[in-house]
N, C-alpha and C positions, 0 to 999 in steps of 0.2 A: 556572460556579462552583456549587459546592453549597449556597451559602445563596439564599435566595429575598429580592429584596429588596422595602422598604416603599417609599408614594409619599413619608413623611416620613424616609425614609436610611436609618430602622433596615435592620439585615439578620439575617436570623432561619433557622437550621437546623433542617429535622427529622427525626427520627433515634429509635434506641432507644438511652436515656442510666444511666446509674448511675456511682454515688459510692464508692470505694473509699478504704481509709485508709492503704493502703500498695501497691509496687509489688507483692509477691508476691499480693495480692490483690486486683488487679485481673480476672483468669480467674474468679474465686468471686462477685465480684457480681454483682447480680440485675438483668439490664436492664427500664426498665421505659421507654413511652412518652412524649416528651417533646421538646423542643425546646430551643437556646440562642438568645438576643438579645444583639446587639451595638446599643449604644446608641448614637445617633450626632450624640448631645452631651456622653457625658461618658466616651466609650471604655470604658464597661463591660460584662463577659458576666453574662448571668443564666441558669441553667440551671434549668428551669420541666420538674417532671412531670407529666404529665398523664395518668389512669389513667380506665378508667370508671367507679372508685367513687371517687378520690381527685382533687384539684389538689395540691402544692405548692410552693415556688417555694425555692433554694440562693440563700444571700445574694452578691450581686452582687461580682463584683470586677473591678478594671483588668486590661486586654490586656498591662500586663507583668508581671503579676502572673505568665504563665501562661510555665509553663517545662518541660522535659524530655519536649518535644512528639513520641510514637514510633505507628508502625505497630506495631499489635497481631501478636503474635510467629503467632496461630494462625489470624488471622481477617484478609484482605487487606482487609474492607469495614469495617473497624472500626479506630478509632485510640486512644491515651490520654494526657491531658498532666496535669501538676502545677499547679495551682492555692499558690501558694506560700503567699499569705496563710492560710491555713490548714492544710496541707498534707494536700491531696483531692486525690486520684486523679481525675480525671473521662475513663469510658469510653464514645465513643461509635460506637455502631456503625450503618451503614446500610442491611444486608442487607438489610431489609423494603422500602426506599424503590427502586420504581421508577421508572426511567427516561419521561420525560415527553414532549411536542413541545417545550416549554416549556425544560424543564429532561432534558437528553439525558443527563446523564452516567451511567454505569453507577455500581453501589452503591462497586464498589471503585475507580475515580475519583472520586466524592462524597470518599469517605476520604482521599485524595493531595492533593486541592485544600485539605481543612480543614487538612492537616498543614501545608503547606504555605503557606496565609495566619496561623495562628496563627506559625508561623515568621519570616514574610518583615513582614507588618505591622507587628507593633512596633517594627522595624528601620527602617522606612519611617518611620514615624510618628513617631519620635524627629527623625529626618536631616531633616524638612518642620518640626517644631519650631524644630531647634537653628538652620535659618535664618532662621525668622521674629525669632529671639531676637538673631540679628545684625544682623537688617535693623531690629528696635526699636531698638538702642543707636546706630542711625545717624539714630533721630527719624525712619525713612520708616515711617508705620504702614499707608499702603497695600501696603504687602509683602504683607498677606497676601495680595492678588490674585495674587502671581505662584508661589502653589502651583497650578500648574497642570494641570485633570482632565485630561490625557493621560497625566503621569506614573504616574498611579493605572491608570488603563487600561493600559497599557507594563505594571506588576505584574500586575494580571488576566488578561493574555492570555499570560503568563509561568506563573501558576499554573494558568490552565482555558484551552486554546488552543481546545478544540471549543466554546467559551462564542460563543453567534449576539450580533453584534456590538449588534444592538438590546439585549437583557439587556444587554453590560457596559455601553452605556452609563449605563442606568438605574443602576446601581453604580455607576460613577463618579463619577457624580451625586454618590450617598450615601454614599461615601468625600469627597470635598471638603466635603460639608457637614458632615463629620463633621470634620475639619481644621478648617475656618472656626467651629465651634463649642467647639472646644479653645479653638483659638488665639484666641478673643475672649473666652474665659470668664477663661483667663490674665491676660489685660489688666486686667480684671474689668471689661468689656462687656457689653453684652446681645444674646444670640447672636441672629442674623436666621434660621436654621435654623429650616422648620416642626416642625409637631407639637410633641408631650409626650413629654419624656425618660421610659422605661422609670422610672427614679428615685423619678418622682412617681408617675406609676402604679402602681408597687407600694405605694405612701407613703398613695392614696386606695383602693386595689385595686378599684376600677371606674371606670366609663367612661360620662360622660351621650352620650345620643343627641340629635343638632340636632329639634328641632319646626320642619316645614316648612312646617307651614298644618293646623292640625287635628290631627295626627297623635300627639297624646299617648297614642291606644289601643293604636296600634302601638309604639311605644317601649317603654311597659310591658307589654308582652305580649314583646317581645324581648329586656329587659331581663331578666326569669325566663327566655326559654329559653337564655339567656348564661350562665346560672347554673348550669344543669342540664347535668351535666359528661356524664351517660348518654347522653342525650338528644344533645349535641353530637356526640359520638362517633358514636352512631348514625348521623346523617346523612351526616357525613365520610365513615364508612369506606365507604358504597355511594358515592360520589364518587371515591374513592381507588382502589377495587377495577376498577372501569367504566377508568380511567385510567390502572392500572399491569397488568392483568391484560387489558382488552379492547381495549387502542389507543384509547379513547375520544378526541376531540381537544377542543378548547376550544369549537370553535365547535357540534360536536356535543351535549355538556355544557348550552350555552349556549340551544339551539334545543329540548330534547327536557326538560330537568330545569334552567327559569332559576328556581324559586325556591328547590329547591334548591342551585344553585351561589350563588345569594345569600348563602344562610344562610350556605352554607361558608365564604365570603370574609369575611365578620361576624364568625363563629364563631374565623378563625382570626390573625382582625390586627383583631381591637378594637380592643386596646389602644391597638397601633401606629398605626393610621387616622387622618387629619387629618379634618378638618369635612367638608370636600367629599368627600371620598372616602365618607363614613359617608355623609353625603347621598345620594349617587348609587346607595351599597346599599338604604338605605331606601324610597327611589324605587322600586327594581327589586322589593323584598320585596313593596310596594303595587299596583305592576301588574301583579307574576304571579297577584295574588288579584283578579280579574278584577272581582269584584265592589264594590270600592271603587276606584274610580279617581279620586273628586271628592275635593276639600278641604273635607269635612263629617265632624263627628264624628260614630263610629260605636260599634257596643257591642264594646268587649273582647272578649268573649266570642264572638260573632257574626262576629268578625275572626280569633281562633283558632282557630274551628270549621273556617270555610272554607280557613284558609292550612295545618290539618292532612291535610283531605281532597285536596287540591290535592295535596303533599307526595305522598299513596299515590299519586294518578293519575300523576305524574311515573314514582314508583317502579317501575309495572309496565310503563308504554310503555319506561322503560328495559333490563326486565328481560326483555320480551317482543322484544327486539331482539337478544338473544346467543343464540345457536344451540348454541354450542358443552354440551354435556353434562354433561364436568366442569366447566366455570365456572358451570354451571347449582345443582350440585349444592354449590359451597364460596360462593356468591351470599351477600352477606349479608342478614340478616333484615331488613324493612321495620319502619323506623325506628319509625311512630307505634305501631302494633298490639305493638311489642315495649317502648317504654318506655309506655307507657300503658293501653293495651288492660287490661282486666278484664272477668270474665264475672259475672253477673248472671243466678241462678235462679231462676225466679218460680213457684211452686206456686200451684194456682188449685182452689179447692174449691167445685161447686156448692152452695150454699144449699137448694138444691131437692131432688137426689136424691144429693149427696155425691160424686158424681163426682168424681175427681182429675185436672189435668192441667199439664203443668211444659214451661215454657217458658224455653229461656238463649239471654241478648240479650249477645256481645262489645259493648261499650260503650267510651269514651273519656273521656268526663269522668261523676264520679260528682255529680248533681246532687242538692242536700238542701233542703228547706224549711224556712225558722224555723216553723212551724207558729202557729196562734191561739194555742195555750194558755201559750208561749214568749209573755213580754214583756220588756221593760228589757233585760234581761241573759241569757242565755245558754251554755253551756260546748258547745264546736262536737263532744265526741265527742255528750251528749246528742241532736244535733239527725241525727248519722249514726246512730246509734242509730236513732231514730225513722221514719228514711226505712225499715230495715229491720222494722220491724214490723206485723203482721198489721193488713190494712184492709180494708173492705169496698169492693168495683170493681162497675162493669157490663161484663157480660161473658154474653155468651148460652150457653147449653150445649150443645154437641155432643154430648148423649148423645141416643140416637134415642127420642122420644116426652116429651121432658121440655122443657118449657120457661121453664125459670130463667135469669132474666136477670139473679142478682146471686150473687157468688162472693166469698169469703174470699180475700184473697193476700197468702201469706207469699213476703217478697224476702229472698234473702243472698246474697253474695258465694262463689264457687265457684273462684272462678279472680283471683291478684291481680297487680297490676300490680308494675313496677321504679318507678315515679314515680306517686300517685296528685294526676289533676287535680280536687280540689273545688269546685264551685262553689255558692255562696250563693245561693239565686230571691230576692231581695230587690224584682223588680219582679214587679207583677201589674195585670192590667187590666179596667177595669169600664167599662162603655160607651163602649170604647173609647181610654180615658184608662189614661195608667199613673201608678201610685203605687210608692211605695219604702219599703220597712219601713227603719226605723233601729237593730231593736233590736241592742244591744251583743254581740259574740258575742265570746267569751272563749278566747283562742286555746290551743294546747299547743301547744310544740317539739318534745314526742312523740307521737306515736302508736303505740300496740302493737296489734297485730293477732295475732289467736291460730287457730292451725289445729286445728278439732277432730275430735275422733273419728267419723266415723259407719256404722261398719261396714261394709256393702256400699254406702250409701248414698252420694249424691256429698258431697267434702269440701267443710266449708263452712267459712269463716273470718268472725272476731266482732272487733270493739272491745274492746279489755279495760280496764274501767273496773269503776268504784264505784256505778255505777247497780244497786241490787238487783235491782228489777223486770228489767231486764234479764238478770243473772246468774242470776235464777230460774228462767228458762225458757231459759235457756243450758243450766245445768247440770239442767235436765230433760231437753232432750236427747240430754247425755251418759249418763243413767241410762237412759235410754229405751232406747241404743243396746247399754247392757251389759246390762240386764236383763227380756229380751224374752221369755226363758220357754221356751224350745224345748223341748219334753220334759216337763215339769210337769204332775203328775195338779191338773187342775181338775172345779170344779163351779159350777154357773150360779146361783146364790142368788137373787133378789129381796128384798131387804130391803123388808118393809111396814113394819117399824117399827124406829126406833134404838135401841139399846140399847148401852150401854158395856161391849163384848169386852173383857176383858183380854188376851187374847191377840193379838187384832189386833190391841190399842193397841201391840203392841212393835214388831208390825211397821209403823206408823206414825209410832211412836219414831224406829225404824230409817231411816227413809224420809226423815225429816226434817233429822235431824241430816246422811244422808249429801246430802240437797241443798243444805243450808247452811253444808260443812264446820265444823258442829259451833262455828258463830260465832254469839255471843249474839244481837246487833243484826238479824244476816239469821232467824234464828230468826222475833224477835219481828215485822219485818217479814211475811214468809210467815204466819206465825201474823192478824197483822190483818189482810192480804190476804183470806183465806178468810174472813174474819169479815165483812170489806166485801162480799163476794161472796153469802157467805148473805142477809145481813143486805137487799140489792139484787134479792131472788129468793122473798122470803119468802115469796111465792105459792106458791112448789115446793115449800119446805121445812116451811111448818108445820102443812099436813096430817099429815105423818109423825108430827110430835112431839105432833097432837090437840091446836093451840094453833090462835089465829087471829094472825094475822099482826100487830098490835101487840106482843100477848105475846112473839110467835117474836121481835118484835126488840129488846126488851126483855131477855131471855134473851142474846141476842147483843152486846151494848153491855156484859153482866155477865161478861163472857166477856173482853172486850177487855181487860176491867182485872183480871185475874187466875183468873177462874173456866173450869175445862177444859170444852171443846165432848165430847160424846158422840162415840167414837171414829169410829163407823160414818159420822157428820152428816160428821166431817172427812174422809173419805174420798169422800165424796158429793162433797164441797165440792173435791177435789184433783182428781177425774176428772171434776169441770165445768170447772176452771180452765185444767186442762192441756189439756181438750177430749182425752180419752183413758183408754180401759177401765182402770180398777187394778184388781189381781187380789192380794189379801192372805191369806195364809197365816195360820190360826185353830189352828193347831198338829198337823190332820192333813188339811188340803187347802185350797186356793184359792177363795177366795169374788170373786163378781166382784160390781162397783161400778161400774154406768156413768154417762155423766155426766147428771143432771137438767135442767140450766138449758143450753142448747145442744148441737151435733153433735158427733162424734168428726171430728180433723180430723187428727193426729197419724196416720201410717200405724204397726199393732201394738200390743201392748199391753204395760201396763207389770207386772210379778210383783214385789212385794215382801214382805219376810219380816224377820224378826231379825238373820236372819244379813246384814241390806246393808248393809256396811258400806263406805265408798271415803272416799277424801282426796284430794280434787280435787288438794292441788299434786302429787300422788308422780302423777298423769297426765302423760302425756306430749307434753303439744299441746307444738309447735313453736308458738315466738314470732318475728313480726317487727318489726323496730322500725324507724317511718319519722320522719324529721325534717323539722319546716317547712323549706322551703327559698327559698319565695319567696310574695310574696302582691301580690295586683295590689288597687291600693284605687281607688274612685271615689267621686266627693262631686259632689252636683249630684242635681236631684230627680226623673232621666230617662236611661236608659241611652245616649243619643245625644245628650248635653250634659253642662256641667258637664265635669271633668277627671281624668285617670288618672294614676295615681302608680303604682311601684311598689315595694315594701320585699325587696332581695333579702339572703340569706345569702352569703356571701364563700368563694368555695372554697379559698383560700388562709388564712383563720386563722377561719374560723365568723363572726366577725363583721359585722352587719347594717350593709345601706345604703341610705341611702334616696336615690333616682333618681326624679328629677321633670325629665323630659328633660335637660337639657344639664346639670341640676348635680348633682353627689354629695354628699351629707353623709353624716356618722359619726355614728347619732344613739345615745342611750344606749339597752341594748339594750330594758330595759323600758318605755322610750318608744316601741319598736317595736310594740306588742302593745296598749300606751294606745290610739295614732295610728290600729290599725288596728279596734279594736273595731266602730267604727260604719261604716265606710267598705271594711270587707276582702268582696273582690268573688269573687275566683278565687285558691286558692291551691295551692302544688304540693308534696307532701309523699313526701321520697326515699325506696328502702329504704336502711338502714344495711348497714352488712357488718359490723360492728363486733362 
């Protein structure tokens, strides 16, 4: 038969599905990924799409609902029937789905068999009714024992005769329990049928996982990758491909890639899954990760590090086993490095002799620190922010004859992922002991990520937020990269002493306004930055101005509240901040200004004039926008104690759930984001397509 069935009766097809609103326009819909479930306590289909950017699910309706059941006029693997209750075209087709050991039937069989059981089953299902309904009125209620699973089987082997006799049994099964669960509900009994009706499931739209002894880290680490529709996909389809494209068999699957065939199995009958059944996967997910095999809590984290790496090694022993060329060549991507993977450019400036040297680390999870200076509270892009700016490291120099052991390094993102994994260092250890910061981190649902300009340079992608400081040497960089000067008659000045150019001050003007897009508050901002700057430096600066350094900061504090800095000082003050040569135009050549209080570290230098004018929005960075999707929390004052929860996003209507192993609640959404303030450990933030 062409549905694959559950250990709790459901039976579930999968196929490529779409919805049409009328018969002429069934050829013009758009098939998309997706599966139907037959429910087998309340005889309902549910047609569920499943995309890798989207889930969602067609309101349920009864098996007689479903009428003018035809083979598709141009497509022998493809059928389409009437859903009455509404009157939806439903076409499915299964040219994609190959042939299995499991499941043998060719695509254009799969199609004969569905038409075929949508046909014949409600006919069935009526005629096992309409006798229970006479054996009631005879007061015998054990009747319903004598619908007996042969009859059902006698149908099954009428509709799928090459169906291996092990499969129908298993259906037969799940057709009688599917009868026994009508026919008691009728009564108004309480159905003995396991599992949870589709019904409910869609009603909670998640699904707790059993805790077997310990294993709340695992749940909530499975419970987000249940969520992450990309991510699912991803694993599936090198399962799917290895299976319909290289003869893969089960036990092959089974021997070479068991936690991947785990996942899949989790991945693709959650829902449907009884207790034991989820158990038994659980079990296998925990022992393919070799490294937890005891009932002791472990760290979240430390448990998806290894169950990801595990995942690649699976992936290439698989991939290193098919020979063939073209299958080599349409192979799909390796799941983790394509939903996760991000690169990471690290620029490293000797201290010493200025040296440059840049190094890209592919990474997996991006880790961020609350930092000392971060107390109480928080807002989590600040603390990404943070991890991305310039620090001092040790780090020895490879230039020959220099020996500096401490380097400037600037880190940014170069390369971004489809799923960003973050995690929170909330633990750290001093002799040995581990402690846990509690501060509050204050979540977004969005994140916008901006891809910026940098000429020849590698592209690097930012945070886009409200943080100035940051924006300020964002958008230096953008200036940097447009106004480098190529060509420009210069002259090498030394300024001994300042004096207020008016000429220069426009091109300072100019400088200004364009790195603040001419917004008052970022102004004033930049404007006290350099005042903080001199004012911290006074050493450097008040030789020039023939003061002594109380004076000089005296003068600067007069400045803060209204009084203008000498134009030449601001320029001093801009190519120490930027840590980078400015070169301003005096009305008939370029005066250069380098920086006094630190090194150049910025590669080129920056020419500005009158004429710089720019408006950051009419630039053209590409925006990405990524949405929280799941967050894994932990409470307890030790990464291998205490317990893990996790709050995921619902792919079916946005709405959050909170999963604390076996149970699901609906909580209000902004109690999501209260709940996780103190306790949010690891969380997974999708891109949009949107």
């Amino acid at each position: 038969m062409a549905a694959i069935p559950t250990a709790d009766g459901h039976m579930i097809w999968h196929g490529r599905i779409s919805a049409a609103s009328s018969q002429e326009t069934v050829n013009k819909a758009s098939l998309r990924t997706g599966r139907m479930v037959l429910d087998n306590l309340t005889n309902t289909l549910q047609v569920i799409f499943e995309t890798t950017f989207d889930h969602e699910a067609l309101e349920p309706f009864h098996i007689n609902d479903v009428s003018d059941v035809q083979e598709h006029p141009d497509n022998k693997a493809s059928c389409f029937f009437k859903e009455s209750k509404t009157n939806t075209y439903i076409v499915f087709d299964f040219k994609d789905v190959r042939p299995t050991n499991e499941h043998p039937l060719s695509p254009e069989q799969r199609a004969d068999s569905l038409i075929r059981f949508l046909r014949e089953f409600p006919a069935y299902l009526a005629n096992a009714t309409a006798n229970d309904d006479v054996q009631s009125e005879k007061k015998e209620p054990e009747a319903v024992e004598t619908v007996e699973p042969p009859q059902a089987e006698v149908l099954l082997r009428d509709v799928d005769p090459v169906m291996p006799s092990q499969l129908r049994s298993r259906i037969t099964s799940a057709i009688f329990s599917n009868m026994e669960g009508s026919i008691a509900s009728r009564r108004g009994k309480r159905s003995t049928a396991g599992g949870t009706s589709f019904a409910v499931a869609k009603r909670v739209r998640g699904r707790g996982l059993p805790n077997s002894g310990n294993t709340c880290y695992i749940n909530s680490v499975l419970q987000s990758l249940c969520s992450t529709v990309v991510f699912k996909t991803s694993v599936t389809d090198v399962r799917d491909f290895l299976q319909n494209h290289c003869n893969a068999t089960e036990e092959y699957l089974a021997r070479v890639m068991p936690l991947s065939t785990s996942l899949c199995e989790l991945f693709r009958n959650f829902l449907f899954s009884t207790k034991e059944d989820l158990t038994q996967v659980l079990l296998n997910v925990k022992n393919s990760v070799a490294k937890f095999p005891s009932n002791r809590q472990e760290d979240a984290h430390e448990f998806l590090t290894f169950m990801l790496d595990r995942l690649k090694k699976e992936y290439e022993a698989a991939k290193e086993d098919v020979t063939d060329p073209q299958k080599l060549e349409s192979f799909p991507p390796e799941p983790v490095d394509t939903c996760f993977g991000h690169t990471i450019q690290r620029q490293f400036t000797c201290q010493t002799c200025f040296n440059v040297r840049s190094k890209k680390d592919v990474e997996t999870f991006f880790i961020v620190d609350i930092g000392d200076k971060h107390r109480n509270s928080v807002c989590l892009s600040d603390i990404i922010q943070g991890s991305l700016r310039e620090e001092i490291v040790d780090r020895r120099c490879s230039t020959k004859n220099c020996n500096g052991e401490k380097a400037n390094m600037m880190s940014y993102i170069s390369q971004i992922p489809e799923v960003f994994i973050i995690l929170i260092r909330r633990y750290s250890y001093s002799s040995g002991e581990q402690s846990k910061r509690k501060d509050k981190i204050l979540m977004e649902e969005k994140m916008s990520v901006v891809c910026e300009p940098q000429g020849d340079e590698p592209t690097r992608y930012s945070i886009d937020c409200l943080d100035h400081d940051y924006l300020m040497h964002r958008n230096f960089r953008i200036l940097l990269a447009m106004f480098h000067g190529e060509g420009l008659p210069r002259s090498n000045i030394s300024y001994q002493r300042v004096a207020d150019d008016v000429d220069l001050h426009d091109s300072y003007v100019s400088f200004l306004m364009a790195l603040t897009n001419q917004k008052t508050s970022f102004v004033r901002f930049v404007e006290k930055h350099l005042c903080d700057h001199l004012s911290g430096n006074a050493e450097k600066y008040a030789p020039l101005m023939n003061q002594t350094e109380p004076e000089f900061r005296r003068g600067i504090n007069k400045c803060k509240h209204g009084t203008s800095l000498p134009t030449t000082l601001d320029l001093l003050a801009c190519a120490s901040v930027f840590k980078t040569n400015f070169w301003a135009f005096n009305g008939k050549r370029y005066v250069k200004f380098p920086p006094l209080a630190g090194n150049v570290a910025e590669p080129g230098d920056i020419f500005i004039s009158p004429e710089m004018v720019v408006d950051f929005k009419n630039i053209k960075n590409r925006k990405f926008i990524y949405m929280l999707n799941s967050i894994v929390c932990h409470t307890g004052e030790k990464s291998e104690k205490g317990h893990y929860e996790s709050l995921i996003r619902s792919p079916l209507d946005d709405e959050w759930l909170e999963c604390n192993d076996n149970v699901v609640k609906e909580p209000n959404n902004r109690n999501v984001f209260i709940k996780s303030a103190e306790t949010a450990y690891i969380m997974l933030y999708t891109q949009s397509r949107e």
